[in-house]
N, C-alpha and C positions, 0 to 999 in steps of 0.2 A: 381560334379557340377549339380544342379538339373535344373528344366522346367515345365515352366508356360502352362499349355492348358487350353483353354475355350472352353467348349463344355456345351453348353445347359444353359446355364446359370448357371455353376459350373466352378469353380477355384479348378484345380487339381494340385498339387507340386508333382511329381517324383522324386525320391531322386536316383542317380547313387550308394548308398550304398548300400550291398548286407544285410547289417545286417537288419533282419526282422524288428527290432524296427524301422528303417529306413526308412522302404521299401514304404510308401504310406502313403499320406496328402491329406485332403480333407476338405474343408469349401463350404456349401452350406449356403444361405441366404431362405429369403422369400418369397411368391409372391408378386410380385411389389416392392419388396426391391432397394431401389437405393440407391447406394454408398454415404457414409459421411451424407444420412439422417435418423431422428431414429424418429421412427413409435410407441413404446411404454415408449418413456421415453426421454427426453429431455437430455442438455447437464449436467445437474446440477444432470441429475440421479432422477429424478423426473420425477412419473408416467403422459405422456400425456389423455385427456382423455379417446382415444381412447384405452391408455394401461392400464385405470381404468376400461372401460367394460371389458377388457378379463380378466385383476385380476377376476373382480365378476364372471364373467360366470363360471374362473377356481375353484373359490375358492365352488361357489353354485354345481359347477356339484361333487367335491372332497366331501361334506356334503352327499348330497343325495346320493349317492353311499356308505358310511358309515352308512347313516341309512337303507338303503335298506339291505344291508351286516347286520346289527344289526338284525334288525328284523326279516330275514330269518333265523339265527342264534339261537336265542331266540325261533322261532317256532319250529325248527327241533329238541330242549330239553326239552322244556315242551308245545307245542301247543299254547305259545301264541304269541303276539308280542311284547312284553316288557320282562325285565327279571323278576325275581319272587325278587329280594330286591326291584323293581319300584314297584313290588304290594304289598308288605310289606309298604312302604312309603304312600302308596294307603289309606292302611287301614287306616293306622295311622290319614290321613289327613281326610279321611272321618268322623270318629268318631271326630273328634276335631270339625268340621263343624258341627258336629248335637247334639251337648252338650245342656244343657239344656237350658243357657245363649244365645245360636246362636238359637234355637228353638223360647224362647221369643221374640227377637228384628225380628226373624223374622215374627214371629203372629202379633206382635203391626203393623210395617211397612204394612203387608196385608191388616188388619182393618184399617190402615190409609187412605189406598187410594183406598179401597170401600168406607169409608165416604165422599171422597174427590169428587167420583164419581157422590153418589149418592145427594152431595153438587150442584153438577156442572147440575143436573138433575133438579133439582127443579129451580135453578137461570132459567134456559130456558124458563122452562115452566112458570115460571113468567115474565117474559122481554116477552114471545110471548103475553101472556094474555092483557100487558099494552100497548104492539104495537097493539093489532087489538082494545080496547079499545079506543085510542085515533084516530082509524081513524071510531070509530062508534058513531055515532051524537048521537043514542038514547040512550048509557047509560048513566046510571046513574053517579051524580058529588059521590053519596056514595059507589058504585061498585070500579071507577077511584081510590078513593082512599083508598081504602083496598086493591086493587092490588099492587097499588104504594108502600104501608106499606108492604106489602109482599114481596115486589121485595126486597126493601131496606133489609130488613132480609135473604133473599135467600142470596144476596151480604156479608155480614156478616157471614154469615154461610159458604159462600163457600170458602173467605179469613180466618176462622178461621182454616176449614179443612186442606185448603193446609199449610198453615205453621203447621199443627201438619203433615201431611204429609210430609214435606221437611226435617220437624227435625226427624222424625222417620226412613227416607231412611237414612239419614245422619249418623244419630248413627249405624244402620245396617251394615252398608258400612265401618266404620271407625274400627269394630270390625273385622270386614271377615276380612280386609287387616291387620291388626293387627294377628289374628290366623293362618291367612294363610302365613304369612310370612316368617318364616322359612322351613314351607312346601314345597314351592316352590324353595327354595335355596339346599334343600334334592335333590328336584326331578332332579334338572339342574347339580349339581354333580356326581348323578350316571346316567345321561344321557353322561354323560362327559365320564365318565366309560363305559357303555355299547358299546359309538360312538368309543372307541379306543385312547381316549385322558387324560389319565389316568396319562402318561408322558409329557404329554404338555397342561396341562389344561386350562394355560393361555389364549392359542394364540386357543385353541378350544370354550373358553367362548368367548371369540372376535367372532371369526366367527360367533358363533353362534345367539349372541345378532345383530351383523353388517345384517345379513339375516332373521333375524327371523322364526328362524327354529325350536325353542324349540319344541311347540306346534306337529308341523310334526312327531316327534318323538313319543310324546306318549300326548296324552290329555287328564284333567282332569277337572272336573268341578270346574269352579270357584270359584261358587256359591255366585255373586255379584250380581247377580237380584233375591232378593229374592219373585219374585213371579212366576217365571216362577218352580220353584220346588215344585214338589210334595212331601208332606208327607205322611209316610207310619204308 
């Protein structure tokens, strides 16, 4: 016949059995834990919210530590922080990004919006010329309106630019995501691989989209702004 002690906030069961499997029971709880109430998960077994923060805290701290682990890994066999299939997929992606096709759309897209610029320069300095005009008595009714005829063309000029500008970004952009898309699907599978989730990929693609951790892992350029890239 066994025996209930409380001591410290622990329920201890001693079992009068000498058999070792017997010998000692022990249930401890949480801090602040009270009896018949539950702190991460309701009756229906469904996460409360407070037991949705500590899923993410546990599931974010379980990632980073697997990519810490990775990356330390990765350097101590060839110096870097990726494996060497990530920079195989690397190359790959880079030469698909700088094809001759992605070269052109992105030269038109750059000339698009220096003209759009230099559109948006002139409209000012026309619209400033008609504003101090019209608050100066002395000029001329023939002055007034050759600005006015200017203005109206700078306005025209600077709505033509921007829609050759919009449709030029647009095309640029629709092409990258289009080339880059399987790129990207490469990169997140042997990320999957590298992180140890090689047997569980499913529930490692979840996490990883759920926290947005890809990037963390290893970064590559987009290359969705095509101006901020330089050509070599």
């Amino acid at each position: 016949m066994g025996m209930i002690d409380i001591l410290g906030g622990k329920m201890e069961y001693k079992s009068s059995f000498n058999d070792s499997n017997y010998n000692y029971l022990m249930h401890h709880g949480v801090k602040g834990m009270k009896w018949g109430v539950r702190r991460y998960q309701d009756s229906s077994g469904r996460l409360t919210p407070i037991g949705r923060l500590r899923q993410n805290h546990v599931e974010r701290k379980e990632l980073k530590s697997r990519i810490k682990n990775a990356r330390n890994l990765n350097y101590a066999k060839s110096g870097h922080t990726h494996s060497k299939a990530m920079s195989n997929i690397n190359r790959q992606y880079e030469k698909a990004m700088n094809s001759d096709k992605m070269r052109m759309l992105r030269s038109e897209a750059r000339l698009a919006k220096l003209d759009y610029n230099n559109a948006v320069d002139r409209y000012l300095k026309s619209s400033n010329r008609v504003s101090n005009n019209r608050s100066d008595r002395n000029a001329s009714n023939i002055r007034k309106n050759l600005d006015a005829v200017t203005l109206g063309f700078s306005i025209n000029n600077m709505d033509s630019a921007r829609k050759r500008y919009s449709k030029t970004l647009n095309a640029y952009q629709k092409e990258q995501k289009r080339v880059a898309a399987p790129y990207i699907e490469k990169f997140k599978k042997q990320a999957l691989n590298d992180l140890g989730f090689k047997n569980d990929a499913e529930r490692g693609r979840q996490l990883m989209d759920k926290h947005k951790l890809w990037k963390k892992y290893y970064k590559i350029n987009s290359y969705s702004n095509p101006y901020s890239y330089k050509e070599y």
